[in-house]
ZADO-1210 file (C-alpha; in nm, 4 decimals, padded with zeros to 6 digits):
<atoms>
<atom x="00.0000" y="00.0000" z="00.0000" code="UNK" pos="1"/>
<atom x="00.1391" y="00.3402" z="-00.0780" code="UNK" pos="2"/>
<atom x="00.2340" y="00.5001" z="00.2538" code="UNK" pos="3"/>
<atom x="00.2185" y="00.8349" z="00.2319" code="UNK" pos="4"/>
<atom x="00.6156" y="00.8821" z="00.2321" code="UNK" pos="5"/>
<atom x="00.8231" y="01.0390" z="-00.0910" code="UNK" pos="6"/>
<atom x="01.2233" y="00.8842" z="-00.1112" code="UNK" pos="7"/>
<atom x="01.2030" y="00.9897" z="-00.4966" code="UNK" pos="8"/>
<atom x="01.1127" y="00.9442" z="-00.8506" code="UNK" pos="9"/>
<atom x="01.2100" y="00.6848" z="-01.1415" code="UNK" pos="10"/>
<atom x="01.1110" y="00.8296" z="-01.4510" code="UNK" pos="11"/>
<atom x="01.0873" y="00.6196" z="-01.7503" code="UNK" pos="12"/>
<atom x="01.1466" y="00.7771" z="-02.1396" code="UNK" pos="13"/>
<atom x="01.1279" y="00.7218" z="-02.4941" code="UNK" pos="14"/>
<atom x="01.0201" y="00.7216" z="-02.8358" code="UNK" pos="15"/>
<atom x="00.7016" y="00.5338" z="-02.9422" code="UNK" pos="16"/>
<atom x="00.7755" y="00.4869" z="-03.3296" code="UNK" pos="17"/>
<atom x="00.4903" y="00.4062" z="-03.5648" code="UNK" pos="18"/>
<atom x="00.5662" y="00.0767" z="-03.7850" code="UNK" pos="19"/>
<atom x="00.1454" y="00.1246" z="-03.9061" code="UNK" pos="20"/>
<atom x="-00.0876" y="00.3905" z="-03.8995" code="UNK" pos="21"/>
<atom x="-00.2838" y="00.4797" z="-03.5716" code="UNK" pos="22"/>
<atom x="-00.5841" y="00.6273" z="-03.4848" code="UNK" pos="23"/>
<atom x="-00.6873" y="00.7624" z="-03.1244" code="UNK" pos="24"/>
<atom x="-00.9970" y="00.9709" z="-03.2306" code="UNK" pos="25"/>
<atom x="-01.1206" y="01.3060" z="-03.1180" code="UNK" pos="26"/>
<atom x="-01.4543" y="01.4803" z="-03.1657" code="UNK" pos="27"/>
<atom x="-01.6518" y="01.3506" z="-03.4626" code="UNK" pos="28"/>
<atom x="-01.9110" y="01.6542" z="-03.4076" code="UNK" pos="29"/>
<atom x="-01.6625" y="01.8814" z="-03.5270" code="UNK" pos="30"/>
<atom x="-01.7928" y="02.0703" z="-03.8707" code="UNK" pos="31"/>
<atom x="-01.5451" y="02.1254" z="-04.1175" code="UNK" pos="32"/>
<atom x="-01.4881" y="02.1329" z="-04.4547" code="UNK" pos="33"/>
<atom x="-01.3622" y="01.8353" z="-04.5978" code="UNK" pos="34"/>
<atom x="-01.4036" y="01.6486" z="-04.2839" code="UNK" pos="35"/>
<atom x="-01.3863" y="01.3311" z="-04.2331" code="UNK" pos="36"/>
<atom x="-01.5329" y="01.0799" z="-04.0536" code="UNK" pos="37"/>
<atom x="-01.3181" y="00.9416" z="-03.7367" code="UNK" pos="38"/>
<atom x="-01.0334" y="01.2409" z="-03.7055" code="UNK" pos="39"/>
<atom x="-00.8037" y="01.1723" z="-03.4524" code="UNK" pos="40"/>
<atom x="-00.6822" y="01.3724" z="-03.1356" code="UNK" pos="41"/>
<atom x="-00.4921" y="01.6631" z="-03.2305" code="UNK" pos="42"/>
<atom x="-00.3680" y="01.9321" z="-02.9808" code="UNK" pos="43"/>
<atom x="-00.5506" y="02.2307" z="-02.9732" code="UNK" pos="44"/>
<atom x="-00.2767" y="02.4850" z="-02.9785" code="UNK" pos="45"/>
<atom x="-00.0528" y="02.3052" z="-03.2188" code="UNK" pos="46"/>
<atom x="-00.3111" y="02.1396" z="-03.4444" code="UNK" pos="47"/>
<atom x="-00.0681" y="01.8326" z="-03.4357" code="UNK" pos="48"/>
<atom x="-00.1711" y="01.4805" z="-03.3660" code="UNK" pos="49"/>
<atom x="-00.0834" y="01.3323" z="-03.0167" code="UNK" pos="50"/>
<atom x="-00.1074" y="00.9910" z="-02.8009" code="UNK" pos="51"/>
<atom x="-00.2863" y="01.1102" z="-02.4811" code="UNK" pos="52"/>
<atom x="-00.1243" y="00.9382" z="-02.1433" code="UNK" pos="53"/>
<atom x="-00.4113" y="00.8406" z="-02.0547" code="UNK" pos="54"/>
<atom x="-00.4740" y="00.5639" z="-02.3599" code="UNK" pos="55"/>
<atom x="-00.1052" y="00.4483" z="-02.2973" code="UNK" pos="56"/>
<atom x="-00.1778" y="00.3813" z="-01.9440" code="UNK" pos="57"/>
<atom x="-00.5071" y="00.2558" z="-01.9789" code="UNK" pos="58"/>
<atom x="-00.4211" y="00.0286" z="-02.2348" code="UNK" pos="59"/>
<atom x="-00.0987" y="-00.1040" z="-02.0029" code="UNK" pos="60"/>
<atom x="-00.3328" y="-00.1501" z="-01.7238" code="UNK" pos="61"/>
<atom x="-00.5828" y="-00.3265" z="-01.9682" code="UNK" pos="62"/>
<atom x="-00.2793" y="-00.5747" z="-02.0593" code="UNK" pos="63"/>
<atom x="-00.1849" y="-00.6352" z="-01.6742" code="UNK" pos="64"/>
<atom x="-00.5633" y="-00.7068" z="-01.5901" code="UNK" pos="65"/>
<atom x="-00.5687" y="-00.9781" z="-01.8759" code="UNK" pos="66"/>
<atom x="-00.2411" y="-01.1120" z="-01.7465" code="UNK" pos="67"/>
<atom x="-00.3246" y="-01.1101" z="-01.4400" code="UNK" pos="68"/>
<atom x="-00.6726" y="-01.2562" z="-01.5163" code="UNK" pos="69"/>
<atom x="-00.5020" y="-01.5629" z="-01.6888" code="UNK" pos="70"/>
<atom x="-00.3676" y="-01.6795" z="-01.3374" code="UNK" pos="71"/>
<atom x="-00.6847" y="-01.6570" z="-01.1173" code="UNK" pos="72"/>
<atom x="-01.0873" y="-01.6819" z="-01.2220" code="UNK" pos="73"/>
<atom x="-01.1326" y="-01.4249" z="-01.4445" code="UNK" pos="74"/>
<atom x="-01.5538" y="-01.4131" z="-01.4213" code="UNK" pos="75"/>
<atom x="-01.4337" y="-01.3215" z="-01.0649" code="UNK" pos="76"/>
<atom x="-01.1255" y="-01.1084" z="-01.1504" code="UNK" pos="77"/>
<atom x="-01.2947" y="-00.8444" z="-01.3414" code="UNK" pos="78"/>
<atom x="-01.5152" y="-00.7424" z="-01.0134" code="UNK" pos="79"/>
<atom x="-01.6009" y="-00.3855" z="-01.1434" code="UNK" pos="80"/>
<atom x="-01.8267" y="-00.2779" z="-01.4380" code="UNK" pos="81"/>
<atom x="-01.8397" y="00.0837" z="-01.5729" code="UNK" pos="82"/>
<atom x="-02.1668" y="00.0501" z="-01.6978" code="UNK" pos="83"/>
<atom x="-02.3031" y="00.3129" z="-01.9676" code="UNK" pos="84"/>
<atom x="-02.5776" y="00.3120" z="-02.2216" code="UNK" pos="85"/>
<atom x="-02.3834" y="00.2052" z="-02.4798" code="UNK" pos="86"/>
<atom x="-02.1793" y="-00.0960" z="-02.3134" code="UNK" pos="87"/>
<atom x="-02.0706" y="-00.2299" z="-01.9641" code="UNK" pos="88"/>
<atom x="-01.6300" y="-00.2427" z="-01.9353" code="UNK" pos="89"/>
<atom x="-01.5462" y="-00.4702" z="-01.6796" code="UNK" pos="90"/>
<atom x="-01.2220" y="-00.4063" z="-01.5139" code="UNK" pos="91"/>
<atom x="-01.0708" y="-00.5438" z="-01.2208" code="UNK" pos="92"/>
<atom x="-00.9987" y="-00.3113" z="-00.8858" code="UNK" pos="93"/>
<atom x="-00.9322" y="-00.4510" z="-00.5301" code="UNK" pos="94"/>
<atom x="-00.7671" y="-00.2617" z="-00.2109" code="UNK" pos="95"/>
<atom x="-00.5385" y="-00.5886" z="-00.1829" code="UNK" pos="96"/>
<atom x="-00.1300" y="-00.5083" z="-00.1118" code="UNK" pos="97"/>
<atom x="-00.0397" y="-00.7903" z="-00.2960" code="UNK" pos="98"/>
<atom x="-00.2602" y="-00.7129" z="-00.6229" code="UNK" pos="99"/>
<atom x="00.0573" y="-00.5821" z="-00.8559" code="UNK" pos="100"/>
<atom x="-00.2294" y="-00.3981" z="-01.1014" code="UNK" pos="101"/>
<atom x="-00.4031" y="-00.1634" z="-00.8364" code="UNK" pos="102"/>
<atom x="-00.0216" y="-00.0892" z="-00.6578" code="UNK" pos="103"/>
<atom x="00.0911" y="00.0123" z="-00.9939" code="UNK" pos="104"/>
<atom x="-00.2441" y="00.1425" z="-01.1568" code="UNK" pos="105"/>
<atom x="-00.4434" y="00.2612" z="-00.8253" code="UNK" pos="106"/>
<atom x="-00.7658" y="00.1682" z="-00.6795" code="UNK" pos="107"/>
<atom x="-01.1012" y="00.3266" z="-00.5605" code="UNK" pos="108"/>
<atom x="-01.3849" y="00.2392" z="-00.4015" code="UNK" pos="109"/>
<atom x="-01.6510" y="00.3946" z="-00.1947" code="UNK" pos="110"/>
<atom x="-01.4772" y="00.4464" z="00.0611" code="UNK" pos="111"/>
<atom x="-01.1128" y="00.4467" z="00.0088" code="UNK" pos="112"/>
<atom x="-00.8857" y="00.4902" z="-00.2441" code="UNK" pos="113"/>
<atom x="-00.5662" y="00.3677" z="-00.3399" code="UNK" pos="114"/>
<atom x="-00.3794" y="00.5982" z="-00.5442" code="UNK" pos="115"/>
<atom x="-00.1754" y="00.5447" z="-00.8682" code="UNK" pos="116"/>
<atom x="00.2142" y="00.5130" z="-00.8582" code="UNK" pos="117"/>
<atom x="00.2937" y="00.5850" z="-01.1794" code="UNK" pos="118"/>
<atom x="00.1806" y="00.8916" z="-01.3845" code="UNK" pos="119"/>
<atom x="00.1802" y="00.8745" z="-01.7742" code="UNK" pos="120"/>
<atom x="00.2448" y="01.2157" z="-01.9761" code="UNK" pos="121"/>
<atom x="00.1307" y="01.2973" z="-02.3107" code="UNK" pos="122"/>
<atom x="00.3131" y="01.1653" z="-02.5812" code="UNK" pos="123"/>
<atom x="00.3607" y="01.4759" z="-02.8551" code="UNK" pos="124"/>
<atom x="00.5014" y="01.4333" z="-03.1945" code="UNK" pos="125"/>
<atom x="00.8839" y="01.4930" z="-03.2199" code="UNK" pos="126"/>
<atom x="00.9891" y="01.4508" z="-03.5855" code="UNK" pos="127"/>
<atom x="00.6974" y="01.6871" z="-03.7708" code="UNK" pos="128"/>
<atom x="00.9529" y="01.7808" z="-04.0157" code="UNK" pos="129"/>
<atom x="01.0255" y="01.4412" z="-04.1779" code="UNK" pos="130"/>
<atom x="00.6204" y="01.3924" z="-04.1937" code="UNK" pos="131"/>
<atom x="00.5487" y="01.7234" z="-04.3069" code="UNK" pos="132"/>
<atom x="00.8217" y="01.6032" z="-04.6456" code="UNK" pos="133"/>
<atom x="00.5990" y="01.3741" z="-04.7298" code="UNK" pos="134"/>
<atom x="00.2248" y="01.4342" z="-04.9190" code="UNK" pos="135"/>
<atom x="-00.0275" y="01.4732" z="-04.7072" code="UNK" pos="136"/>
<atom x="-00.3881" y="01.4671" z="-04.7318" code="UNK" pos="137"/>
<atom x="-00.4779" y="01.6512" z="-04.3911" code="UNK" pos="138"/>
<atom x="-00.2362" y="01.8236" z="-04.1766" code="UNK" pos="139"/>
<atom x="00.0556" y="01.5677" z="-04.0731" code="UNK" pos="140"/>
<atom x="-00.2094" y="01.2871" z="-04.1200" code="UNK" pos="141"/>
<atom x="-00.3380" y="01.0486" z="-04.3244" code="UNK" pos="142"/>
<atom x="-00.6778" y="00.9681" z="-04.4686" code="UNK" pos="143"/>
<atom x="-00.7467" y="00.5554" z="-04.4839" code="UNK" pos="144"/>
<atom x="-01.0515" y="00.4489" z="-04.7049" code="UNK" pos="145"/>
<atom x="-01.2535" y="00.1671" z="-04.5970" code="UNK" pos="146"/>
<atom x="-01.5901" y="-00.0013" z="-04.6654" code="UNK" pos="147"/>
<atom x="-01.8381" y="-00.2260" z="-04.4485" code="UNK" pos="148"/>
<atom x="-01.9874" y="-00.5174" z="-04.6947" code="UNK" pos="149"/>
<atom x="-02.3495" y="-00.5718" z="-04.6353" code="UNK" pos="150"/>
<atom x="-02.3125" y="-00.9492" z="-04.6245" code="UNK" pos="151"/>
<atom x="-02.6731" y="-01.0290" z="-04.8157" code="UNK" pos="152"/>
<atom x="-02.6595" y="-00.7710" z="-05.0559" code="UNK" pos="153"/>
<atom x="-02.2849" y="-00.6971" z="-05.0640" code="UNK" pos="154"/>
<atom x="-02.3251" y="-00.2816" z="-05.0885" code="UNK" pos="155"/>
<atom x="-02.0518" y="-00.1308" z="-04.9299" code="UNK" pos="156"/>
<atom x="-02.0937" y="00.2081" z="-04.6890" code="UNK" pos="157"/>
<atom x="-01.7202" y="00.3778" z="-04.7198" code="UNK" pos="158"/>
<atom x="-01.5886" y="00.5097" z="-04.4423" code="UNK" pos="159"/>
<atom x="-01.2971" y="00.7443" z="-04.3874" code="UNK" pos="160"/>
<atom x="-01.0008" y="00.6881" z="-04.1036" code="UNK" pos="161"/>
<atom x="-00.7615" y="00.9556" z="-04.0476" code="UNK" pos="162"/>
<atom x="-00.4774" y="00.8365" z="-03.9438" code="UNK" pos="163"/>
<atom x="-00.1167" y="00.9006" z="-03.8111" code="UNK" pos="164"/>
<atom x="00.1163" y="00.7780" z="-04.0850" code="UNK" pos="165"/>
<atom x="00.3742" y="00.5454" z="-04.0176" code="UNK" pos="166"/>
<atom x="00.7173" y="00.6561" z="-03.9248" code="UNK" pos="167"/>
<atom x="00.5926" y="00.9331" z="-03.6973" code="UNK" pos="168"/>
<atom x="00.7600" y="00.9522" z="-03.3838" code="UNK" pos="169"/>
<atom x="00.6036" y="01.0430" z="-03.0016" code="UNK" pos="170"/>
<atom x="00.8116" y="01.0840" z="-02.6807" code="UNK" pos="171"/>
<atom x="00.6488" y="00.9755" z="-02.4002" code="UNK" pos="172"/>
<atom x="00.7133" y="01.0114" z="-01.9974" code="UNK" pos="173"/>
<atom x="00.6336" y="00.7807" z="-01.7262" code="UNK" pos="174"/>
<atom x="00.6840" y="00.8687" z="-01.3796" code="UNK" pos="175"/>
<atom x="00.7292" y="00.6111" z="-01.1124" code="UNK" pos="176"/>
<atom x="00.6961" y="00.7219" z="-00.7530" code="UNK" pos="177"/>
<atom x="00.8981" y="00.5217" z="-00.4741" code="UNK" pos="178"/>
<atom x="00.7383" y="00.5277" z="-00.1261" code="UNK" pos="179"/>
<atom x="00.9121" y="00.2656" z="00.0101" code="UNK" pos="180"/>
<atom x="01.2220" y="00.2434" z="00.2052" code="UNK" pos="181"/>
<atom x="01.4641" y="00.0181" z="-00.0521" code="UNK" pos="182"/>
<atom x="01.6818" y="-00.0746" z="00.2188" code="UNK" pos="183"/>
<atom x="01.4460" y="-00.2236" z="00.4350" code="UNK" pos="184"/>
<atom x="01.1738" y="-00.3455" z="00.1413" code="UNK" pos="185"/>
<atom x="01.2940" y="-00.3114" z="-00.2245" code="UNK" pos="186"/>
<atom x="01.1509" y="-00.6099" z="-00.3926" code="UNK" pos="187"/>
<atom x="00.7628" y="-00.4395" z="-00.4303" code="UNK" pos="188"/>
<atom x="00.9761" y="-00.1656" z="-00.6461" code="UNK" pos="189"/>
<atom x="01.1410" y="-00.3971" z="-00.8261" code="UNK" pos="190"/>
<atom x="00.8589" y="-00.5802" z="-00.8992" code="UNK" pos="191"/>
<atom x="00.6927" y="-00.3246" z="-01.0331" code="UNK" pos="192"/>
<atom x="00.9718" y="-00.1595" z="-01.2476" code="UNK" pos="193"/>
<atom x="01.0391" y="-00.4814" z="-01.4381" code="UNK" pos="194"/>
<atom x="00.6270" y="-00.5117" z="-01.5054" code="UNK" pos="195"/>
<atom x="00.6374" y="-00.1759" z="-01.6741" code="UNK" pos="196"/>
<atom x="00.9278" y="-00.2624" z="-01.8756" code="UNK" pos="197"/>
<atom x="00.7091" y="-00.5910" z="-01.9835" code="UNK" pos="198"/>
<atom x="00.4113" y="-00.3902" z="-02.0577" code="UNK" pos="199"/>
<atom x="00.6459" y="-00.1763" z="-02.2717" code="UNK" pos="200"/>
<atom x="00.7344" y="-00.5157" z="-02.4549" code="UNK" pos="201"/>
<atom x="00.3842" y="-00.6406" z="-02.4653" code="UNK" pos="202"/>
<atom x="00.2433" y="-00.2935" z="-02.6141" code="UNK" pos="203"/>
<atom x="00.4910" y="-00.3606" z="-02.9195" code="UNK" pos="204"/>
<atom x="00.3167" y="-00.6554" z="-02.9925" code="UNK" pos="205"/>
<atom x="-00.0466" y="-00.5497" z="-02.9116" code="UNK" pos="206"/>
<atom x="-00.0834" y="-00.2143" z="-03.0767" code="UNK" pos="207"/>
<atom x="-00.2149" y="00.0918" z="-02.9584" code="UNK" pos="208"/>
<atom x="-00.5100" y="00.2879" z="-03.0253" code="UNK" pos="209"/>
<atom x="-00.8393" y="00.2238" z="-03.2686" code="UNK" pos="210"/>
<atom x="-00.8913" y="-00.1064" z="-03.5210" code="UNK" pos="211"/>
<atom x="-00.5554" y="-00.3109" z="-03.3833" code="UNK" pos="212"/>
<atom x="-00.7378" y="-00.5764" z="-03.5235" code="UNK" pos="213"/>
<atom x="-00.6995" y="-00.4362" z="-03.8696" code="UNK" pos="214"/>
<atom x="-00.3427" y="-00.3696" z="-03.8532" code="UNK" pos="215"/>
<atom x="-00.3560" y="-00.0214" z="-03.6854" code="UNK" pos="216"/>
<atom x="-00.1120" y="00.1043" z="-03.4348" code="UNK" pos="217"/>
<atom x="00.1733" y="-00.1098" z="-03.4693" code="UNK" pos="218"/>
<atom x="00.4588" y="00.0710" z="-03.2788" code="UNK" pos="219"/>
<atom x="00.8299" y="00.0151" z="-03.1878" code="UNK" pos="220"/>
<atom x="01.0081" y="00.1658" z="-02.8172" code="UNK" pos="221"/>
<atom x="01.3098" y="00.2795" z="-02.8663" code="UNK" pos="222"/>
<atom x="01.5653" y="00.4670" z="-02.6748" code="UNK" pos="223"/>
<atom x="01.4399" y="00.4022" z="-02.3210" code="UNK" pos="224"/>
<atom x="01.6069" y="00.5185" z="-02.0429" code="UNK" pos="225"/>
<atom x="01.5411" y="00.5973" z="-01.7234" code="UNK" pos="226"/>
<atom x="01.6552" y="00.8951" z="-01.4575" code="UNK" pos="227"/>
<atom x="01.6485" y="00.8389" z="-01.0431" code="UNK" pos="228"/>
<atom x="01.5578" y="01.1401" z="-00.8882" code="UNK" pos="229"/>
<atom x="01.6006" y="01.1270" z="-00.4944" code="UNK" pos="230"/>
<atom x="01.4249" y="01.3467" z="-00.2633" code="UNK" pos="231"/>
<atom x="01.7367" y="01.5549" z="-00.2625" code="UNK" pos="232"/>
<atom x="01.7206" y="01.5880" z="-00.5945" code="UNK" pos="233"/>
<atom x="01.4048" y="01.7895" z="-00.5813" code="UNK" pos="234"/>
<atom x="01.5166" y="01.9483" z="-00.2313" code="UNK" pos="235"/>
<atom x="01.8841" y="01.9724" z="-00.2264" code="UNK" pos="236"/>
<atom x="02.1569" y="01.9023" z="-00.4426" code="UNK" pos="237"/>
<atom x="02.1919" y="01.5158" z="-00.5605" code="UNK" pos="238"/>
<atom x="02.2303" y="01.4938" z="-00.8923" code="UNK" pos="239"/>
<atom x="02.0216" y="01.2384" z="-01.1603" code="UNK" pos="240"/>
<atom x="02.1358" y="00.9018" z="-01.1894" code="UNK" pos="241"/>
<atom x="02.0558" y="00.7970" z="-01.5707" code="UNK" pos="242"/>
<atom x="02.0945" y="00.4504" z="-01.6639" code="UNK" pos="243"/>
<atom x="02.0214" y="00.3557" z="-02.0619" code="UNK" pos="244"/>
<atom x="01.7851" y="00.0441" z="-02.1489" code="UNK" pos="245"/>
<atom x="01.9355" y="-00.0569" z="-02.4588" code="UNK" pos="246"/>
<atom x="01.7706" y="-00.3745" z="-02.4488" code="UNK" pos="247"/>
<atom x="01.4109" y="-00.4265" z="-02.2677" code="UNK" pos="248"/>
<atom x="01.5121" y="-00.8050" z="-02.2388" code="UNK" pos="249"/>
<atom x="01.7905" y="-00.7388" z="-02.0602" code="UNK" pos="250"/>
<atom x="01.6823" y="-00.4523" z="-01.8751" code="UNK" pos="251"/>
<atom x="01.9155" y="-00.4392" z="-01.4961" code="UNK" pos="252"/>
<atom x="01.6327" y="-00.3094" z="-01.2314" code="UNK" pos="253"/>
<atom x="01.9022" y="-00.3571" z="-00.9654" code="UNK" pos="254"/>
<atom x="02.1242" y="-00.0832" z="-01.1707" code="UNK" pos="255"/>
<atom x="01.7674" y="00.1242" z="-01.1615" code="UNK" pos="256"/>
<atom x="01.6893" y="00.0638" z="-00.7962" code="UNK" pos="257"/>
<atom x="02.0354" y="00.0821" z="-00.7007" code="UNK" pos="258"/>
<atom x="02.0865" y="00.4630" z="-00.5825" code="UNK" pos="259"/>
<atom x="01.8461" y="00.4581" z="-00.3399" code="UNK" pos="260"/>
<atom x="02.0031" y="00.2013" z="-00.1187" code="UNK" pos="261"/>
</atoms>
């Protein structure tokens, strides 16, 4: 359980690098000329497309839950249900220590909550200027044509997907906070770290974003590093401790966790 104490932050960086198309849509009730018909997200200042933080780390948690799931009952695993009109999302939340998904991910129920220990930034665009090179149909996007067969009569009804085209490039953040002591009770951190390098791995082959199933969102992470930030970092005068994850296979959490002991 988190409790309540700050030794520091691991933060956790990188490039998310398209290998297909992806769409995270925005607003379809947005008039416009030439519109189409799912846009994606774009920033409202820049006009550029961008991976909000929260679909990366609701997707990761997604992932854990299913993992997790796998091992246990899953009818009785996924004990929540966000219920709209539309359709119920089950999702799995418990006050447990020992659950690794609501430590990580957070908690809530009526009565308490259990908050998150990691924080996901947005991910924004970092190589515009190669994408902007290339012909464009909408502003560093793409437009993907599709059609839904009627499967008596065979008429299609097109459809337009905007998408972001391959090869574009989003850094992204993740914050881990440490609240325990590591020299008394280190394994919970390392535990963790090490999942959120393998959801890292497992969102490479999963995808991210809308119609996964059809190819979309296909990404790479590269240059991942992380930076340990003591207290005194923030508060004094300790410097960062960077260590480079050339290799998520091979990833050293003891090098990560190591400068807090």
């Amino acid at each position: 359980m988190r409790t309540g104490k700050f030794y520091g932050n691991i933060i956790l960086s990188g490039e998310i690098d398209l290998i297909t198309g992806m769409h995270i849509g925005g607003s379809e009730n947005i008039s416009e000329v030439g519109g189409v018909d799912n846009p994606v997200l774009r920033d409202p200042i820049s006009n550029e497309p961008y991976i909000p933080g929260s679909s990366i780390k609701g997707k990761m948690r997604s992932l854990l839950e299913q993992s997790e799931a796998a091992k246990k009952n899953g009818d009785e695993y996924f004990n929540r249900n966000s219920a709209t009109d539309k359709r119920p999302v089950r999702r799995h939340e418990c006050m447990e220590p020992e659950c690794i998904v609501c430590r990580i991910f957070g908690a809530t129920d009526k009565e308490n909550s259990r908050p998150s220990r990691i924080s996901v930034s947005d991910a924004f665009l970092i190589n515009k200027d190669e994408i902007e090179l290339d012909s464009m149909e909408r502003y560093l996007t793409e437009i993907k044509y599709e059609n839904t067969l009627d499967r008596i009569t065979s008429a299609a009804t097109p459809r337009q997907m905007e998408r972001v085209p391959r090869g574009a490039k989003f850094g992204f953040t993740i914050t881990y906070t440490v609240d325990q002591d590591m020299k008394e009770d280190g394994e919970e951190v390392k535990e963790d770290i090490k999942t959120i390098i393998g959801l890292l791995k497992l969102l490479q082959d999963e995808g991210l974003g809308g119609s996964v199933s059809r190819g979309y969102g296909r990404l790479r992470i590269k240059g991942l590093k992380t930076e340990v930030r003591l207290s005194n970092y923030y508060f004094g005068n300790t410097p960062v401790k960077e260590v480079e994850i050339p290799d998520m296979d091979t990833a050293d959490v003891d090098e990560i966790i190591r400068y807090f002991e």
